[in-house]
C-alpha positions, 0 to 999 in steps of 0.5 A, a space after each residue: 955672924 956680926 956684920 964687919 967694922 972693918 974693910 978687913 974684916 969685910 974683905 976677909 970674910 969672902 973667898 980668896 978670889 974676891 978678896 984679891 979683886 976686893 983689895 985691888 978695888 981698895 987699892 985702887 981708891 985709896 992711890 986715887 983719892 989718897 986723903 980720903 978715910 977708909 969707913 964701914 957704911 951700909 955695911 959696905 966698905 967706905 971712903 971719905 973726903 968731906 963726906 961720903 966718896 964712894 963704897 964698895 962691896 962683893 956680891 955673888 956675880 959682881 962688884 958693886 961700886 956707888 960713886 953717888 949718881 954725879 959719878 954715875 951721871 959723869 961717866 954714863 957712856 963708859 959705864 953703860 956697858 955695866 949694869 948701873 942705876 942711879 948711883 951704883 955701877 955693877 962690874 961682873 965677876 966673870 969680866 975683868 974688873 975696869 980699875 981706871 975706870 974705878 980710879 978716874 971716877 973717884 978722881 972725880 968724886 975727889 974734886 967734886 968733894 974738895 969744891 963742897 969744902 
């Protein structure tokens, strides 16, 4: 199968299910950081704003979301009950999905961006 070039093409090759918590993660990103562009980097879902912003993708037991580690540093006590690393944070399927947390971290992955222009 050829990997996708599109964020549909990505979001509809998984199930129904995560296709509906992949969207809202879209969602989600594009109402808080409405001038970035929607790419496929690393073969992930991608948004740009004066470089990378955050990526996204779907994996067996969770949603990854890679902010870059500012993000991950800035929001360390909020995300310490997920899996995370460096620059990358694990949302379990079996939870629910935190999306404010999802939007205020790119908000602030915005900023950080905009200062860098």
């Amino acid at each position: 199968m050829n990997s996708p070039t599109t964020i549909d093409d990505y979001i509809c090759s998984f199930p129904n299910n995560i296709q509906n918590i992949l969207e809202k993660v879209r969602q989600t990103i594009k109402k808080s950081a409405p001038e970035a562009t929607e790419t496929m980097s690393y073969q992930m879902p991608t948004f740009r704003l004066n470089g990378n912003l955050v990526h996204f993708a779907a994996f067996k037991n969770h949603i990854g979301f890679y902010p870059t580690p500012s993000g991950i540093s800035k929001f360390k006590q909020e995300i310490a009950k997920y899996k995370n690393a460096k620059g990358s944070v694990q949302f379990p399927l079996d939870k629910e999905i935190p999306y404010d947390l999802i939007s205020r971290i790119t908000k602030f992955r915005v900023e950080e961006n905009l200062i860098k222009k």
